[in-house]
VOMARBA-526165 format. One line per field, with one value per residue: residue number from 1; x, y, z of N, C-alpha, C, CB in turn. Coordinates in steps of 0.2 Angstrom, whole numbers, plus 5000, padded with zeros to 4 digits. Atoms other than C-alpha are relative to their C-alpha. Glycine has a CB too. Example, Ala and Ser with C-alpha at 12.3 -4.5 7.8 and 13.67 -1.06 7.14 Angstrom:
resi c(1 / 2)
n_east c(5004 / 4996)
n_north c(4994 / 4994)
n_up c(5000 / 4999)
ca_east c(5062 / 5068)
ca_north c(4978 / 4995)
ca_up c(5039 / 5036)
c_east c(5004 / 4996)
c_north c(5006 / 5005)
c_up c(5000 / 5003)
cb_east c(4995 / 5002)
cb_north c(5000 / 5002)
cb_up c(5006 / 4993)
END
This chain:
resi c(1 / 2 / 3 / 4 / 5 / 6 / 7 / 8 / 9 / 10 / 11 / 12 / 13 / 14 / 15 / 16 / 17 / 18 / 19 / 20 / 21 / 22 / 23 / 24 / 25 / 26 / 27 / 28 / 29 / 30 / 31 / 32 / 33 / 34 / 35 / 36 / 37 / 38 / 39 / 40 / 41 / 42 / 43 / 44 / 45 / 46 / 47 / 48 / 49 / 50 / 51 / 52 / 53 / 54 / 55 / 56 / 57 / 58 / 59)
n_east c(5000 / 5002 / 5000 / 5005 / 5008 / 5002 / 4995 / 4995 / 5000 / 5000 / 4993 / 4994 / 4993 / 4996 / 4999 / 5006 / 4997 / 4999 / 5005 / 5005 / 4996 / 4998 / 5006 / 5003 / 4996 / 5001 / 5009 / 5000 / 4999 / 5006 / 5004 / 4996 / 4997 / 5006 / 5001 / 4993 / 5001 / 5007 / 4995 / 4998 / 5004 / 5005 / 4995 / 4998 / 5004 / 4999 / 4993 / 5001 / 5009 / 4998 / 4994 / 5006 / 5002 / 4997 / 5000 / 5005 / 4999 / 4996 / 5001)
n_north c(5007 / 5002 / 5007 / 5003 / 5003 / 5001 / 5005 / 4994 / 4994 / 5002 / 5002 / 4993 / 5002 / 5003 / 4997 / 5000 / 5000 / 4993 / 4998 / 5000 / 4998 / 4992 / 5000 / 5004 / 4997 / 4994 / 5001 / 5002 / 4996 / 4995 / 5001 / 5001 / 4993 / 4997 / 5005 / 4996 / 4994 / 5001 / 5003 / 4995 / 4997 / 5005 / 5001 / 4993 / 4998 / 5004 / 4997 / 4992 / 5001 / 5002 / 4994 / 4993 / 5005 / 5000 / 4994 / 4997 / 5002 / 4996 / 4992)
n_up c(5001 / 5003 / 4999 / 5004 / 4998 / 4994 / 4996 / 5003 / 4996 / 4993 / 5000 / 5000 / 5002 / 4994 / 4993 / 4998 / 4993 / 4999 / 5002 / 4996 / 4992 / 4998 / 4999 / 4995 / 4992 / 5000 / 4997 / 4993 / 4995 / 5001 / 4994 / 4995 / 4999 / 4997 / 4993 / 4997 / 5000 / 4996 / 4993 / 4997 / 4999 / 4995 / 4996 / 4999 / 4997 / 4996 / 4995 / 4996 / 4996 / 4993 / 4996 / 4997 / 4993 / 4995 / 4998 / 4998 / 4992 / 4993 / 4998)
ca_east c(5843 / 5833 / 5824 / 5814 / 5804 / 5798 / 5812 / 5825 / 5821 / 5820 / 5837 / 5844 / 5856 / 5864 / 5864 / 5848 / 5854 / 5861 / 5848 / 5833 / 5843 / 5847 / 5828 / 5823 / 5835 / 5830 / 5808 / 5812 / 5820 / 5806 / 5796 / 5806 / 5811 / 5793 / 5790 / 5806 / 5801 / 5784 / 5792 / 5803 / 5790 / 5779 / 5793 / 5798 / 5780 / 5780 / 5796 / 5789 / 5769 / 5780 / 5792 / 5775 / 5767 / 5781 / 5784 / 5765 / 5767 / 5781 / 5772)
ca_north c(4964 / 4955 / 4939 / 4926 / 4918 / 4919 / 4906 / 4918 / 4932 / 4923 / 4916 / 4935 / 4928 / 4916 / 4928 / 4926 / 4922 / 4939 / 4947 / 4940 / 4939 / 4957 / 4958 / 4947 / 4956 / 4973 / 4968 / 4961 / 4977 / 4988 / 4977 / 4974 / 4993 / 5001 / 4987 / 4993 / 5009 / 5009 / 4996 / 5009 / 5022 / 5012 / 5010 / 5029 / 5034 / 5021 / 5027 / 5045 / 5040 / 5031 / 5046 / 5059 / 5045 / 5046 / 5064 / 5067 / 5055 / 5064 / 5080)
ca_up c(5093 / 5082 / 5087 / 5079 / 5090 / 5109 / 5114 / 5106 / 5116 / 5132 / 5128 / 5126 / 5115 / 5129 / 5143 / 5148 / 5166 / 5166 / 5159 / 5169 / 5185 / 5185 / 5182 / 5196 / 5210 / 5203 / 5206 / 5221 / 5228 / 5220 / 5233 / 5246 / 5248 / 5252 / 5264 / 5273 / 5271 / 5278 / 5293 / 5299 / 5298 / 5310 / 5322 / 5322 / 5325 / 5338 / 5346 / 5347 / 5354 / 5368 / 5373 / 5372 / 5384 / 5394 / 5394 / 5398 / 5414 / 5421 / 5422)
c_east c(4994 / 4998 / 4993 / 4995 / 5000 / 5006 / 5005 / 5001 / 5000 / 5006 / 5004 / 5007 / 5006 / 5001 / 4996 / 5000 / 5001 / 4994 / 4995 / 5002 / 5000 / 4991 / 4997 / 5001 / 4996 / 4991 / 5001 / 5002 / 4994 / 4995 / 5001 / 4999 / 4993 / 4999 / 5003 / 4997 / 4994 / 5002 / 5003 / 4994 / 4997 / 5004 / 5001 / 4993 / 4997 / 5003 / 4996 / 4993 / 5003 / 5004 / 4992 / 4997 / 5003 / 5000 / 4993 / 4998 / 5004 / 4998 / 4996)
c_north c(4998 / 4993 / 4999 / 4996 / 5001 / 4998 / 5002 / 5007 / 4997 / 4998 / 5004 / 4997 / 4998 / 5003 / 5002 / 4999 / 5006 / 5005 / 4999 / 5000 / 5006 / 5003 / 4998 / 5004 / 5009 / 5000 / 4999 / 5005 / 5006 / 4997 / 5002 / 5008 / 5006 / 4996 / 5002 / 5005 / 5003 / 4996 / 5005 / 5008 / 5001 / 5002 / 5008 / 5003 / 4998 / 5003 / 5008 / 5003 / 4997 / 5004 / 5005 / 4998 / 5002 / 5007 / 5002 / 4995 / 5003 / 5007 / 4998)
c_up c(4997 / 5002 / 4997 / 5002 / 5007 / 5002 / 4998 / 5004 / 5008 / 5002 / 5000 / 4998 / 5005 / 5005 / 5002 / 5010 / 5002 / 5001 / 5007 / 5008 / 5003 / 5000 / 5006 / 5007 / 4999 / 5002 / 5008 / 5005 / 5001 / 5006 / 5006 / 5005 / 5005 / 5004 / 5006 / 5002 / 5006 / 5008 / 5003 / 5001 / 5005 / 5006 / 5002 / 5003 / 5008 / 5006 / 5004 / 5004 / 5007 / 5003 / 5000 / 5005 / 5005 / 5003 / 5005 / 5008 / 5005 / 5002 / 5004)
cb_east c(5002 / 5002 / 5000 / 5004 / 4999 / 4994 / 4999 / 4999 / 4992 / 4995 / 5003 / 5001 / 5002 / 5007 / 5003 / 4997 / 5005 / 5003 / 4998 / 4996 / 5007 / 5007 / 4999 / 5003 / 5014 / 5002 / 4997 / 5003 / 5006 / 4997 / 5000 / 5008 / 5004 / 4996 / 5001 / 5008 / 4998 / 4994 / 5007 / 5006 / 4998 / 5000 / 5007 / 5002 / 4997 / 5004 / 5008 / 5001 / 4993 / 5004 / 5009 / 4993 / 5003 / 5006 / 5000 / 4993 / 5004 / 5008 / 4997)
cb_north c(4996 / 5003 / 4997 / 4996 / 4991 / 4995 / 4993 / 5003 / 5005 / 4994 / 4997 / 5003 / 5007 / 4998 / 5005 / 4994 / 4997 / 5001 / 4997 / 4994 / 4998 / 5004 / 4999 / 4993 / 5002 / 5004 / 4992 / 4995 / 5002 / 4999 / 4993 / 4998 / 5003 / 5000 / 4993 / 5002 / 5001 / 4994 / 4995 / 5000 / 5000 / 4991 / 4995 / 5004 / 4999 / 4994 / 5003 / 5005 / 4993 / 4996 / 5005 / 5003 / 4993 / 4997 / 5006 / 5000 / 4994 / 5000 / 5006)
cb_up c(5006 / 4997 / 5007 / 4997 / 4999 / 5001 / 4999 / 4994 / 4997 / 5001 / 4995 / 5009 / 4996 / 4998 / 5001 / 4995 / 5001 / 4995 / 4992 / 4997 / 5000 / 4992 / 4996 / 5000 / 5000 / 4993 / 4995 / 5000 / 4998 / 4992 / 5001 / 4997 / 4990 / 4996 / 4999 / 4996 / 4993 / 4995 / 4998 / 4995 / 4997 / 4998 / 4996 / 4993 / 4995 / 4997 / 4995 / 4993 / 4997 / 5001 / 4992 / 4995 / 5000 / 4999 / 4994 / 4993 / 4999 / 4998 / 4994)
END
């Protein structure tokens, strides 16, 4: 495609909604997803300092 000004290219030839939307969800997962990521990481490392805990109690 070919555009003529700033305010053409932002319009993505009327499917601009499309366009930037599908942009917006996909950033927001790029965020999202490592945060999760890390979160759960935590939580597991978590889990498994409270089970060696416990183990080294019950001996």
């Amino acid at each position: 495609m070919n555009w003529n000004s700033p305010a053409e290219f932002f319009a993505m030839g009327g499917y601009a909604l499309y366009v930037w939307g599908s942009f917006g969800v996909t950033a927001l997962c790029m965020i999202v997803e490592p945060l999760l990521a890390r979160k759960r990481r935590c939580d597991a490392v978590n889990s498994l300092r409270r089970e060696i805990a416990a183990n080294k109690e019950d001996q």
